[in-house]
VOROSE-802704 format. One record per residue: x, y, z of N, C-alpha, C, CB in turn. Coordinates in steps of 0.02 Angstrom, whole numbers, plus 50000, padded with zeros to 5 digits. Glycine has a CB too. Layout:
<pts>
XYZXYZXYZXYZ...
</pts>
This chain:
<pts>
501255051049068501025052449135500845045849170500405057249134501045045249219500995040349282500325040349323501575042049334499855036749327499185036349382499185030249399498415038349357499165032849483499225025149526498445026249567500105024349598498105022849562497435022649584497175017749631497085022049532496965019649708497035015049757496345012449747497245017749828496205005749795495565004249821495555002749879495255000049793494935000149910494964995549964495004998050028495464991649958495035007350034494975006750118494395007550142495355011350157494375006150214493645004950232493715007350337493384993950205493045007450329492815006250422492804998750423491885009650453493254998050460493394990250519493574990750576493914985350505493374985050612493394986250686494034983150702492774983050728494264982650768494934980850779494924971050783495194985350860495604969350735495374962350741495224959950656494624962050796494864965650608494734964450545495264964250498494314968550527494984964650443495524963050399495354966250326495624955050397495514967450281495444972150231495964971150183495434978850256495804973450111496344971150055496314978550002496044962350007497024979150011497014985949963497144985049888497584991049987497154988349839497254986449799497414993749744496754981549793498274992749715498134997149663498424995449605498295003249678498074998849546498204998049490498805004849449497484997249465499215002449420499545009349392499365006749324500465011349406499445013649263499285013949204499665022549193498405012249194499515020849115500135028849115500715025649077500515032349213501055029149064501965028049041502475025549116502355038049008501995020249136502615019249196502905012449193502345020049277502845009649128503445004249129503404998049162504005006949159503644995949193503784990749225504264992849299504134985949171503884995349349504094996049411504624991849460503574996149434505204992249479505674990749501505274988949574506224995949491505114992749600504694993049665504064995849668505004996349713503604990849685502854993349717502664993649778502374990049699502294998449792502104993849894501715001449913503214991249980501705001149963500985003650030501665008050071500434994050101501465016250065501565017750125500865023650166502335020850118500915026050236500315026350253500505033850298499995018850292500165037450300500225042150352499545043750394500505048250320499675042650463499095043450499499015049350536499015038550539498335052650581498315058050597498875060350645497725058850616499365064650606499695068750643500245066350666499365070850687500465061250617500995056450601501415059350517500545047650597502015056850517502315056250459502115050850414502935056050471502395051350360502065047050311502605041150332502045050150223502605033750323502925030150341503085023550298502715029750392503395017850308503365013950255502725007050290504275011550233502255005950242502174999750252502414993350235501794999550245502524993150174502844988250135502954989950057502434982050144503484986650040503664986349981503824978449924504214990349994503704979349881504094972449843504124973149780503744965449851504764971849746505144972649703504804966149645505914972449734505244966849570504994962849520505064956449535505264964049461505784954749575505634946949576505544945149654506294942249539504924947849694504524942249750504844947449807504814931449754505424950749803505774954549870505394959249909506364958749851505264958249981504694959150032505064964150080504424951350073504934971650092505064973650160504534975050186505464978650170504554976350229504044977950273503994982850350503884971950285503764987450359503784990750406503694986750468503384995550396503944987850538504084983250600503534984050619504634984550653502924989650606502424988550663501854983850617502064997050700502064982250553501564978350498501684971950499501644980250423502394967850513502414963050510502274956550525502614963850509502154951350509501884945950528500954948050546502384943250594500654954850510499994954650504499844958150426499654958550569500444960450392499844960950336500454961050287499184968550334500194957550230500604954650181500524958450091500354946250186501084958650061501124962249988501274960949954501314966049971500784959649899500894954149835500864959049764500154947249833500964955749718500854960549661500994957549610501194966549661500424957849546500234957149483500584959349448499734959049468501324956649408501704962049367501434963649309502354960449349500984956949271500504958749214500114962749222500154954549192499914966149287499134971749276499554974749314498184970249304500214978849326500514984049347500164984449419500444990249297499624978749462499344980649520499844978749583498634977349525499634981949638500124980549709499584976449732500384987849770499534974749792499054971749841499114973149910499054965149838499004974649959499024975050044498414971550065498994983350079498634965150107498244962250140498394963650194498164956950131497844967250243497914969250311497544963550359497584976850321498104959550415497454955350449497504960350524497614944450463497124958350584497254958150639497414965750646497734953050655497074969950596497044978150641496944979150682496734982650635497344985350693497294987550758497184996150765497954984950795496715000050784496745008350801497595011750765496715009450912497855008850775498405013550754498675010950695498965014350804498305005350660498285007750568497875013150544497965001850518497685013950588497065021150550497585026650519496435026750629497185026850433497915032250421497845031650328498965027650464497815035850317497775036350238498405031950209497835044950211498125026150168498705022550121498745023650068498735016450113499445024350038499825029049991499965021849934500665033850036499945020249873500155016149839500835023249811499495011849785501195017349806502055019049784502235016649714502655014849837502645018049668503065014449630503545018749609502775011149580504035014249592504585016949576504875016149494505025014349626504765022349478504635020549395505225023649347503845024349366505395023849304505965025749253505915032649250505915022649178505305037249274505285044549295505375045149352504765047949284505475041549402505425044549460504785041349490505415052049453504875042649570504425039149606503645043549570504625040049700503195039949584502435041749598502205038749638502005041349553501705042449654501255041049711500675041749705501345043949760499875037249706499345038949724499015043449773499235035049730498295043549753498015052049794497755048149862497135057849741497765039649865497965037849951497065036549977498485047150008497115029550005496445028850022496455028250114496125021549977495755029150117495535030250194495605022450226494645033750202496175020550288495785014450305495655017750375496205006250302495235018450407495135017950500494845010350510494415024850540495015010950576495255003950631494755006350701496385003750658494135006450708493785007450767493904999750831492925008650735493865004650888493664999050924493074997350981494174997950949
</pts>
């Protein structure tokens, strides 16, 4: 069994910045792809970013050039560094991986973006 376990969301104001963080553990191997996707109120779920075993970066168009995704292949963790929020990151973030069973997904942490 696969558990991807988020951290890190929070109340910030617009302008802040915040760092997510998840850890997988379980029978999931060594993940091909890790990364952040997010669904906000009354929105679809969407991609934030992704990155693969060796350094490969996508990134959703409304994320780019403000928040960046790194990842620990020794501690199976992702990372999302969010800078320069804005109200319409507000939106439950989803940690992803893509594992030798099949995708999993975390139970997704709260970030809101007040202004």
């Amino acid at each position: 069994q696969v558990h991807l376990v988020e951290s890190g969301g929070d109340l910030v104001r617009t302008g802040g910045s915040l760092r997510l963080s998840c850890v997988a553990s379980g029978r999931i191997g060594i993940p091909n792809v890790m990364g952040w996707y997010r669904q906000g109120p009354g929105k679809e779920r969407e991609l934030v970013a992704t990155i693969t075993t060796v350094g490969s970066t996508n990134y959703g168009e409304s994320v780019k050039d403000r928040f960046t995704v790194s990842r620990n292949r020794a501690k199976n963790t992702v990372y999302l560094q969010m800078n320069g929020l804005k109200t319409e990151d507000t939106a439950v973030y989803f940690c992803y991986a893509d594992t030798v069973w099949g995708p999993a997904w975390g139970q997704g942490t709260q970030v809101t973006v007040s202004s």
